[in-house]
N, C-alpha and C positions, 0 to 999 in steps of 0.2 A: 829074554826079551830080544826083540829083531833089529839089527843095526838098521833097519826100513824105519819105523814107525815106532811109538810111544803104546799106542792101543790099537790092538786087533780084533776087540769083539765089541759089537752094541753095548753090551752092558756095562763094557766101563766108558761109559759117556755122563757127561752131566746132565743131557737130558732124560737119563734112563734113571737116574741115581733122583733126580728132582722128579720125575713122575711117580717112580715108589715109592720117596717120603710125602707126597700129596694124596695118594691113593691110601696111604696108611695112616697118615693124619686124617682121613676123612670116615677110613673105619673103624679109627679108633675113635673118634667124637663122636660117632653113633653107637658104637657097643658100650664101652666102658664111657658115658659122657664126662667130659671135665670142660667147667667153666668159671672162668673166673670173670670177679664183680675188681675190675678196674677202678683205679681211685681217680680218674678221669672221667670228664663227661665223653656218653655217647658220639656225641658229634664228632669230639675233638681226639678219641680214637680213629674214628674211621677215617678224619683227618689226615690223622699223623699215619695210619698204617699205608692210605692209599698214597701216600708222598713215597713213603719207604720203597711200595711197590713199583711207582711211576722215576722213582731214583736207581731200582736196582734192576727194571725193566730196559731202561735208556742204557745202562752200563752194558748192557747185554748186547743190545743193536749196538752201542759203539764199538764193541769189540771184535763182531763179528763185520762191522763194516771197515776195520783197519786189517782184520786177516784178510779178508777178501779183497784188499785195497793193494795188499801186498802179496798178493796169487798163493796164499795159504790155506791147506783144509781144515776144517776141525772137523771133520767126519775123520770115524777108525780107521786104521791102515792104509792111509793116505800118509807119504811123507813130506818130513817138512825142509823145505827147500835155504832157508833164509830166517833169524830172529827176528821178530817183529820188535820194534822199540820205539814206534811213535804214536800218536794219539793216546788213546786212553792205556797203551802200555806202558807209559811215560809214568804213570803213577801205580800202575800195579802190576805186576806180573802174572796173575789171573784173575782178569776182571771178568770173565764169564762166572763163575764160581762166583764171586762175590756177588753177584748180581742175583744171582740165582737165591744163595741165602738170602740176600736183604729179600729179596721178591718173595719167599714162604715165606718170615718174618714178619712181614707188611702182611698178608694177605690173611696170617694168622691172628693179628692185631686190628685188622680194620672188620671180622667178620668174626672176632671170639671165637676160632677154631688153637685154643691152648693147645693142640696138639703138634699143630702146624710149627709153632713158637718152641716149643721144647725140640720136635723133630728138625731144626736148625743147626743144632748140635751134632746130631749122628751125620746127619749128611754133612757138616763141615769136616767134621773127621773123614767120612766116605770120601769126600772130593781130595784132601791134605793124602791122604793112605793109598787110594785106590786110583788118584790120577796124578796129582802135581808130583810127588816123589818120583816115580816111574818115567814121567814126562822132563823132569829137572835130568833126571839120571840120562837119556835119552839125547837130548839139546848137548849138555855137557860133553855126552860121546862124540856129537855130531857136531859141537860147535864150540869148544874147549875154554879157549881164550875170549870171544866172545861173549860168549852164553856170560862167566866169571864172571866179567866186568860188567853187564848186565843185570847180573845177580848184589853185586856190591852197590848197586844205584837203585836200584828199586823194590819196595821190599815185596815179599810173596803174595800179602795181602792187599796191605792199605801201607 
């Protein structure tokens, strides 16, 4: 890995990682169809999923408007100058990722795409395996003491 940056290719990005499990949740619900009959009413799925989406949608703009608030990239191989630890970093350590899951999650629940709902799982493992590790490993290098103390206040998630 490059004492530069955390990621150097588009593809390990969350938006790349959340576009293939949407594209594949969407061809897997038409080849192989799976549906499920909720023991909820109608309405009060689409409900609850469009809240999930409109909760993990907003986490998303606030994240990226505290990186950008604090002259940070999240585009690849851009480096990172400074830990962000206010606003919505205050409560998680990566809320883009989180946002991103609840947003398939929701979008899978308010619109009975079961596939969206199960593929939550792979892509949280994708985002834990294939970015935050790398990315912890990364800060750490670059921001030792910091980054640490950081890490001991807020957890990865939620």
């Amino acid at each position: 890995m490059s004492d530069r940056y955390a990621h150097s290719s588009i593809w390990k990005t969350s938006d790349a990682i959340f576009c293939i499990a949407l594209v594949l949740g969407l061809v897997l619900h038409f080849v192989p169809s799976l549906s499920l009959t909720f023991p909820i009413p109608l309405l009060l799925r689409i409900v609850v999923g469009a809240a999930i989406v409109l909760a993990g949608a907003t986490t998303v703009v606030l994240a990226k408007r505290d990186l950008k608030n604090a002259g940070q990239p999240t585009a690849p191989g851009k480096a990172t100058t400074q830990v962000v630890e206010s606003g919505i970093y205050r409560f998680s350590r990566n809320p883009l990722y989180l946002g991103l899951v609840a947003m398939l999650a929701g979008l899978g629940l308010s619109v009975n795409i079961v596939w969206w709902v199960i593929l939550t799982l792979p892509m949280f493992l994708a985002f834990q395996h294939l970015l935050i590790i790398p990315e912890e490993q990364y800060l750490l290098g670059r921001f030792n003491e910091q980054y640490t103390a950081y890490m001991s206040r807020v957890r990865r998630w939620l």
